[in-house]
Backbone as JSON, one array per atom type, in Angstrom:
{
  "sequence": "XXXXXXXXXXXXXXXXXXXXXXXXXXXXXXXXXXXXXXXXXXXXXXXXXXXXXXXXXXXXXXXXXXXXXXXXXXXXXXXXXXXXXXXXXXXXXXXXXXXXXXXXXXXXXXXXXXXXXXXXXXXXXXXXXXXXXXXXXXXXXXXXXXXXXXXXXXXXXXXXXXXXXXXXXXXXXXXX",
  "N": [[115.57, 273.2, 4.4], [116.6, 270.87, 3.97], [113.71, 269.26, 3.23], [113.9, 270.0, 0.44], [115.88, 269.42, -0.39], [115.64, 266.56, -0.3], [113.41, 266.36, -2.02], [114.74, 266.81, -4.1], [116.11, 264.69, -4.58], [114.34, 262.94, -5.2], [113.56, 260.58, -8.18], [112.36, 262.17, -11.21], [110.12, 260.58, -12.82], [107.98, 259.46, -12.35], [106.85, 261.23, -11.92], [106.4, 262.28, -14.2], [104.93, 260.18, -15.69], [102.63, 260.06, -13.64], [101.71, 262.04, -13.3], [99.85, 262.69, -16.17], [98.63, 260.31, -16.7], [96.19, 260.83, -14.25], [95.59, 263.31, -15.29], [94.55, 262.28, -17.8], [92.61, 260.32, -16.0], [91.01, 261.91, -15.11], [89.93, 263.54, -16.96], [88.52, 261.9, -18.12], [86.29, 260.35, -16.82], [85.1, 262.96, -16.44], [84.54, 264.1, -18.99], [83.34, 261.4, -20.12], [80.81, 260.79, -20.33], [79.16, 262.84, -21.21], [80.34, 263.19, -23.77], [79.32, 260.58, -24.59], [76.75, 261.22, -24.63], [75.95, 263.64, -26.31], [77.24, 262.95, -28.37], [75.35, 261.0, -29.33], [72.72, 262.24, -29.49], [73.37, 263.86, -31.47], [74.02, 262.1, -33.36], [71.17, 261.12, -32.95], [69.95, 263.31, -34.5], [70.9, 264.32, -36.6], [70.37, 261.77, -37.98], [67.3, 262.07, -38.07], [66.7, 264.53, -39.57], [67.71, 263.45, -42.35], [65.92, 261.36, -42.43], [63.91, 262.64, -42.65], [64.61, 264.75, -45.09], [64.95, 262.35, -46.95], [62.22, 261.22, -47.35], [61.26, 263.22, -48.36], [62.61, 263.15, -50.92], [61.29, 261.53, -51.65], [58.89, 261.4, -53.32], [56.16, 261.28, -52.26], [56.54, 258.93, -50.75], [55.76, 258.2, -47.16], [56.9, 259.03, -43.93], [57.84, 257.26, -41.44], [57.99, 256.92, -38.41], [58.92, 254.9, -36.6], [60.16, 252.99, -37.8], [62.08, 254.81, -39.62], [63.38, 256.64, -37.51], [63.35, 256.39, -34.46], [63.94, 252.75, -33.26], [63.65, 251.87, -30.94], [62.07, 250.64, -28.34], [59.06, 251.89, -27.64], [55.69, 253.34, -27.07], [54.65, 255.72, -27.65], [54.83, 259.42, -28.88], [55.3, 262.56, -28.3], [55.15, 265.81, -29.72], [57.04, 268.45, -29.31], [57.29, 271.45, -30.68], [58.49, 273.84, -30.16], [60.85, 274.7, -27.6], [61.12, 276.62, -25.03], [62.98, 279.78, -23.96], [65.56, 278.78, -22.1], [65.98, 279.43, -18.97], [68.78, 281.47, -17.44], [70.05, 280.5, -15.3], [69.74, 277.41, -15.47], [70.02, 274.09, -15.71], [71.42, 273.34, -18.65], [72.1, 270.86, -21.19], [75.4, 270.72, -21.97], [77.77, 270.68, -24.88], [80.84, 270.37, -25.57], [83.85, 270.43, -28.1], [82.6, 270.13, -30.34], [81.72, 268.16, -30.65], [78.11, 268.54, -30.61], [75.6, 270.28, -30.33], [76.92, 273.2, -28.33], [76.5, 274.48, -24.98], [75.61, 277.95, -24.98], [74.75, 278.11, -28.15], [72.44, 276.17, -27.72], [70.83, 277.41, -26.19], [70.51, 279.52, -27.25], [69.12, 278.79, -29.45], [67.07, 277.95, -28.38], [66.36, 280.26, -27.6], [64.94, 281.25, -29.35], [63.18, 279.71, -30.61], [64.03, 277.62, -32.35], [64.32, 275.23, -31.81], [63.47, 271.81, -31.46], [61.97, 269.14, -29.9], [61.34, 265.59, -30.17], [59.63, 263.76, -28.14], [59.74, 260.22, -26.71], [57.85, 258.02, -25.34], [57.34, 254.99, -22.93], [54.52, 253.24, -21.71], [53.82, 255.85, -20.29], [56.57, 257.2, -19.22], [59.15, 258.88, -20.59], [61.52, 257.73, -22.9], [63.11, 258.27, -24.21], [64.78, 260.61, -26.31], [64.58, 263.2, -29.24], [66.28, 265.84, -30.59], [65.62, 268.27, -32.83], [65.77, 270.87, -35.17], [63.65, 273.2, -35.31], [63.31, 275.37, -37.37], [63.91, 273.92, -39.4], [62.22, 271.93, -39.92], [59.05, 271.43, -39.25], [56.06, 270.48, -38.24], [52.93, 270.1, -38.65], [48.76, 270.28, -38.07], [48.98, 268.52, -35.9], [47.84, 266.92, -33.03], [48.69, 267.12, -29.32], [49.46, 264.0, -27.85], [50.98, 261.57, -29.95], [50.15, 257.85, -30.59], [52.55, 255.19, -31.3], [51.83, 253.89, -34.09], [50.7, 255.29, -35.26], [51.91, 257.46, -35.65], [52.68, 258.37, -38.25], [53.93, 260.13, -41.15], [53.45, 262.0, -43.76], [55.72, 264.04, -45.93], [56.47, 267.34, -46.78], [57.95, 270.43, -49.23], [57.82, 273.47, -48.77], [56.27, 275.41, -51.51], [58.75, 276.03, -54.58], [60.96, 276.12, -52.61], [63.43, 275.52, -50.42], [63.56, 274.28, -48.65], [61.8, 274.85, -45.52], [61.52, 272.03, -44.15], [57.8, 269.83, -44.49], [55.91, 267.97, -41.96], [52.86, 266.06, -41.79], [49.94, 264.48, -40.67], [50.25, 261.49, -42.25], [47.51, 260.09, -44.27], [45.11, 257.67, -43.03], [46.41, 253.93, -43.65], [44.21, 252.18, -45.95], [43.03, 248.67, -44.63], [44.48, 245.81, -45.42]],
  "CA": [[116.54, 272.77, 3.43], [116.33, 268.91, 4.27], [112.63, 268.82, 2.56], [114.29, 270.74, -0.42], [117.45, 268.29, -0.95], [115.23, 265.39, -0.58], [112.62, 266.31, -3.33], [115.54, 267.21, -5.55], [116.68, 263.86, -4.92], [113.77, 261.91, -6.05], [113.82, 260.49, -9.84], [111.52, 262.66, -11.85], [109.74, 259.86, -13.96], [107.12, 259.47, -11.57], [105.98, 262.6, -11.75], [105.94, 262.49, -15.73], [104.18, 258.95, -15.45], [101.57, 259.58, -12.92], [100.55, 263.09, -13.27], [99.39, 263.07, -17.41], [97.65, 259.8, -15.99], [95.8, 261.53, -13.53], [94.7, 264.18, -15.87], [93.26, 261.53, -18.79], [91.22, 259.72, -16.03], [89.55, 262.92, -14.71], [88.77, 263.75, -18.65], [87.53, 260.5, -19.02], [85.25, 260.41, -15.58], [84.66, 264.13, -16.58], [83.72, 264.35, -20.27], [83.3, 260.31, -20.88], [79.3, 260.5, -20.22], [79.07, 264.24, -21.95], [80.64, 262.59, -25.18], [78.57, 259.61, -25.16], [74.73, 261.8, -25.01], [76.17, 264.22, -27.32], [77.09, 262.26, -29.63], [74.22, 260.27, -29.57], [71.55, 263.45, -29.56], [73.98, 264.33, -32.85], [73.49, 261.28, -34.42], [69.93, 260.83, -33.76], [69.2, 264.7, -35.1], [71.31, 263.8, -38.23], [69.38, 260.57, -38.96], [65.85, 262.25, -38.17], [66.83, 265.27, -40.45], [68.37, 262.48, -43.12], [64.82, 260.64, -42.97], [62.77, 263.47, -43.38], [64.78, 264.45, -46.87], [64.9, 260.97, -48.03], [61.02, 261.24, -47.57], [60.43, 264.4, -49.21], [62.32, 263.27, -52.16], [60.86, 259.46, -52.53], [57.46, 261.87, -54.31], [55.22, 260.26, -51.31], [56.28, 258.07, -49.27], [55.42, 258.61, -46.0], [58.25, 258.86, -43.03], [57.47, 256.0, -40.1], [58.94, 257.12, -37.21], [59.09, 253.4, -35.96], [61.33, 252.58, -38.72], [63.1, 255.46, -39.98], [63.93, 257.59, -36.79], [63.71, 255.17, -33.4], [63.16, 251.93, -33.45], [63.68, 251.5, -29.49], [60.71, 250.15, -27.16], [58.27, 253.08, -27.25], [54.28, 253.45, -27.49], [53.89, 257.0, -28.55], [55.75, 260.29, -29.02], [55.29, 263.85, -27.82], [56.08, 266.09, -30.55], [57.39, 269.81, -28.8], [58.04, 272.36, -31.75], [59.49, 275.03, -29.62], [60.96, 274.94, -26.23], [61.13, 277.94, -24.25], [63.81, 280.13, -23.86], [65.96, 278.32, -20.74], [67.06, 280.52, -17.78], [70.64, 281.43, -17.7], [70.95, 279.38, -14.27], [68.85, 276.12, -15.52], [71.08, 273.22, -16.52], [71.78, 272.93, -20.29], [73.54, 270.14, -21.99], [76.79, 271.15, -23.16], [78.52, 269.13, -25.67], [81.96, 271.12, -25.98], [84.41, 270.15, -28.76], [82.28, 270.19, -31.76], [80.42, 267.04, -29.92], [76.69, 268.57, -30.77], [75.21, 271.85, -30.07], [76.96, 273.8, -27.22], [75.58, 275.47, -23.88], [75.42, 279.0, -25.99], [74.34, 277.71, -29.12], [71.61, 275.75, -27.86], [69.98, 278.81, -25.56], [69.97, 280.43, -28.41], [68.4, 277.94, -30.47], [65.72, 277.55, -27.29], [65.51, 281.36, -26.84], [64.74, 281.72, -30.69], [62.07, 278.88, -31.26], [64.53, 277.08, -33.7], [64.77, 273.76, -30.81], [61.82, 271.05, -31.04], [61.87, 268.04, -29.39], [60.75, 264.48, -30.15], [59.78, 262.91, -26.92], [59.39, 258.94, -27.17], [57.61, 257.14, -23.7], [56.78, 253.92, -23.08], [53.94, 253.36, -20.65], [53.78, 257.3, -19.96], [57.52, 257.64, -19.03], [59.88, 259.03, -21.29], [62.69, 256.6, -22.56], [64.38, 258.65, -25.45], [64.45, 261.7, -26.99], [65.57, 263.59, -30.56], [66.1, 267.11, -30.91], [65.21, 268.88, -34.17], [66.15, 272.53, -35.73], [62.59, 273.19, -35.95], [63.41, 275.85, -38.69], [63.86, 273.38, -40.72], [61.26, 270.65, -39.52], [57.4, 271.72, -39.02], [55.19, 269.21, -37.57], [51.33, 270.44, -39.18], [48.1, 269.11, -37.65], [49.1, 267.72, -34.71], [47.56, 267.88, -31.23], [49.15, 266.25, -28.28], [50.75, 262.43, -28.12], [50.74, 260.45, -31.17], [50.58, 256.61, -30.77], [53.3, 254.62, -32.58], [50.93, 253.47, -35.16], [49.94, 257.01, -35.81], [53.06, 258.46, -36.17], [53.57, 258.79, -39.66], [53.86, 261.44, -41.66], [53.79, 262.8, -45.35], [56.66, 264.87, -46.18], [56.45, 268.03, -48.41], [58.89, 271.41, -48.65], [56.96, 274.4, -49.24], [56.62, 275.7, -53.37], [59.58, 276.98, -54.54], [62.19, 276.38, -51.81], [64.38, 273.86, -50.3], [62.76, 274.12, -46.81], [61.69, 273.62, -44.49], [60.16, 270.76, -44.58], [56.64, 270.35, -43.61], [55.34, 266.67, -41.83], [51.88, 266.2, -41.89], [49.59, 263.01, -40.46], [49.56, 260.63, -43.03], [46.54, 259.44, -44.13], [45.32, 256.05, -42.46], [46.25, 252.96, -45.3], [43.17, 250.72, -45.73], [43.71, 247.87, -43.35], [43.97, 244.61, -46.17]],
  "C": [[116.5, 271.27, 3.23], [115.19, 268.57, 3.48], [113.15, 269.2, 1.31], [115.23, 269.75, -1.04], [116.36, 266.96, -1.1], [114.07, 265.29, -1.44], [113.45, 266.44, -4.36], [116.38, 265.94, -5.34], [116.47, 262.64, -5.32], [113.71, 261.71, -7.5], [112.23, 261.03, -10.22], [110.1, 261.79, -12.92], [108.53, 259.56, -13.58], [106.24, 260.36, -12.11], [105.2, 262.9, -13.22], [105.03, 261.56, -16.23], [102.5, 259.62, -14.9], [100.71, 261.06, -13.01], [99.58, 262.96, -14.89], [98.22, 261.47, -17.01], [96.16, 260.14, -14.6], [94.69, 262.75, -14.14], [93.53, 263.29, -16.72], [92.26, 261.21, -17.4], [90.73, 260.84, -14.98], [89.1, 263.5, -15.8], [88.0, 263.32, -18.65], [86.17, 260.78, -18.17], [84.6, 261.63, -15.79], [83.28, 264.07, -17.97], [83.01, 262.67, -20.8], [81.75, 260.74, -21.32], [78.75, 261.84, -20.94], [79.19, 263.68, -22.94], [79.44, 261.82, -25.39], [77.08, 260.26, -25.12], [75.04, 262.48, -25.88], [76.62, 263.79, -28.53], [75.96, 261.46, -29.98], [72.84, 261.11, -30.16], [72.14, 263.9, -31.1], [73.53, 263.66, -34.12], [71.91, 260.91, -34.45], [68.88, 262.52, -34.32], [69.43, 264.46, -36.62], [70.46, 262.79, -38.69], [68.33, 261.28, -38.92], [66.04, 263.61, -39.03], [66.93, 264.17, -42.04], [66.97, 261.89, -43.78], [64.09, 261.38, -43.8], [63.62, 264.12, -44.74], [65.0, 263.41, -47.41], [63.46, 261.2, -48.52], [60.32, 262.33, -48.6], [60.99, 263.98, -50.31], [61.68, 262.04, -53.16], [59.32, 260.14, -52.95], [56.28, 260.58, -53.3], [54.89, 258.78, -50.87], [56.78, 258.77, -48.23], [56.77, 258.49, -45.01], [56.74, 258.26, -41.12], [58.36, 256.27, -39.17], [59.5, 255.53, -36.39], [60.1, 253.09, -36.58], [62.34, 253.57, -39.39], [63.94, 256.3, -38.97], [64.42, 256.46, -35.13], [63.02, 253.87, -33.38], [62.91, 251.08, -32.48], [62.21, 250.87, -28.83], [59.93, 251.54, -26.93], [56.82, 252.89, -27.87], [53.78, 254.74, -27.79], [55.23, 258.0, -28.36], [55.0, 261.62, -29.29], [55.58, 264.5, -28.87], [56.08, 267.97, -29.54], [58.09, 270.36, -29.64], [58.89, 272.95, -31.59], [59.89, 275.23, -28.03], [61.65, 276.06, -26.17], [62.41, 278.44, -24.3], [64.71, 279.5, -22.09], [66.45, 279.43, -19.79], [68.35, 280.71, -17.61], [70.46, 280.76, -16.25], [70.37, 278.03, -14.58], [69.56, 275.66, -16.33], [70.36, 273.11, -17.76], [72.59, 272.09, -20.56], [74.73, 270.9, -22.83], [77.94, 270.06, -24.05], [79.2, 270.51, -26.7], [82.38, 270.19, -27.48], [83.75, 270.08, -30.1], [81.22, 268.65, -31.48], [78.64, 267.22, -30.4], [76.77, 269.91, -30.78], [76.11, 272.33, -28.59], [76.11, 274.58, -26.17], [74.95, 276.98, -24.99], [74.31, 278.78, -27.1], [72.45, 277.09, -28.85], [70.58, 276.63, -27.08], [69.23, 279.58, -26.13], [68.83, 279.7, -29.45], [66.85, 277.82, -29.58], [65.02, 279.15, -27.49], [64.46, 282.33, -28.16], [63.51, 281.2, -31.39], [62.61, 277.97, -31.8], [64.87, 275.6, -33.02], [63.86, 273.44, -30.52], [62.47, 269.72, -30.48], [61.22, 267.25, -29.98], [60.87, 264.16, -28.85], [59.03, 261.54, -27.04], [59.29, 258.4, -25.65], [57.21, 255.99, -24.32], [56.05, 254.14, -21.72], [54.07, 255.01, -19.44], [54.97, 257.79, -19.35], [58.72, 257.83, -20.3], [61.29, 258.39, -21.15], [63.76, 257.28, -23.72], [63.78, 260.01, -26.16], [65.06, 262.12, -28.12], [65.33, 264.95, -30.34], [66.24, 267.43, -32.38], [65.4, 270.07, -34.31], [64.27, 272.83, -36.22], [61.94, 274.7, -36.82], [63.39, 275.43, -39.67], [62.98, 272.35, -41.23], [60.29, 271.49, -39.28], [56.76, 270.93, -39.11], [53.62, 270.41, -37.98], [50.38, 269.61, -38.66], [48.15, 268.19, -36.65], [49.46, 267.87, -33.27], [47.99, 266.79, -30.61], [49.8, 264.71, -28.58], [49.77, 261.99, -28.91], [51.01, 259.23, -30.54], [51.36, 256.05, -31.53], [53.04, 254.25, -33.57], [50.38, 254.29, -35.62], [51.06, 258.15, -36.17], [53.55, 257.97, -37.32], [53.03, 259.78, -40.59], [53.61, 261.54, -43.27], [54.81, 263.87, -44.9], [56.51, 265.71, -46.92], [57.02, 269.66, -47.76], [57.78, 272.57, -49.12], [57.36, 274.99, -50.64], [57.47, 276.59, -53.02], [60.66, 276.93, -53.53], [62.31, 275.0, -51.37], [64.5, 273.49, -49.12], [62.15, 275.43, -46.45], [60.96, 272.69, -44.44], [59.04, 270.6, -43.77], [55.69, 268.93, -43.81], [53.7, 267.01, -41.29], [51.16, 264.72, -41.31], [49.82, 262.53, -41.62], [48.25, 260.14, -43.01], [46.45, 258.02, -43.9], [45.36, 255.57, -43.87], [45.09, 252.2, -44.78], [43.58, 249.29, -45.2], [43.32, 246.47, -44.81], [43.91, 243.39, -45.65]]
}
């Protein structure tokens, strides 16, 4: 009874104070670093979708990955059309709330073909990556790592429809 009287005789304000504090910073510590890759993987899918229809409709010009997609410290880039279907126990990014693709979503997108990768190294370690719907993207013509000076493309949608779009080497420009 004594432990009972003397919790009912502390002031409540505390409790309304310090617990909703408590919850934000295990959100924050939780989801902060989730938010910030998922949003980032969001925005650089949106821009590298964004480039490649600017490109298809500027009637040939070419898309420069250096300049239109990353323009970070990198000497070549991996291109991976279709990664594998993932194992249901093998970590997946999840980017809840409408953040990016979800766990689910993106399994499916792996276990379907429809999830390519850009992978961007410098000095043979990878420093950044983009993911791509590669339903809607098709990389033509191209075996193993591109050099940064080799990655660029022609853009063109196949006759008659409104994708998917379909990048191709560019041809080298004459060096003036």
């Amino acid at each position: 009874m004594s432990i009972r009287s003397a919790l009912g005789s502390l002031p409540s304000w505390p409790v309304l104070v310090i617990v909703p504090a408590i919850v934000l910073g295990v959100g924050i510590l939780y989801y902060g670093p989730a938010y910030r890759q998922c949003t980032r993987l969001a925005q650089e899918r949106d821009g590298f979708s964004a480039a490649v229809a600017r490109a298809a409709q500027g009637e040939g010009d070419d898309l420069f990955l250096d300049r239109a997609v990353v323009a970070g410290t990198w000497d070549q880039v991996r291109i991976l059309p279709r990664l594998g279907d993932a194992a249901d126990d093998s970590p997946v990014l999840d980017c809840p709330f409408g953040w990016g693709l979800d766990k689910t979503e993106r399994r499916a997108m792996m276990r379907d073909g429809r999830l390519g990768i850009l992978a961007f190294a410098k000095a043979g370690k990878v420093v950044d990556y983009i993911e791509y719907r590669s339903d809607q993207i098709r990389f033509e013509g191209i075996d193993g790592v591109l050099a940064r000076d080799d990655a660029v493309f022609t853009v063109e949608t196949e006759v008659g429809a409104d994708g998917p779009y379909i990048l191709r080497p560019a041809d080298p420009k004459p060096q003036s």
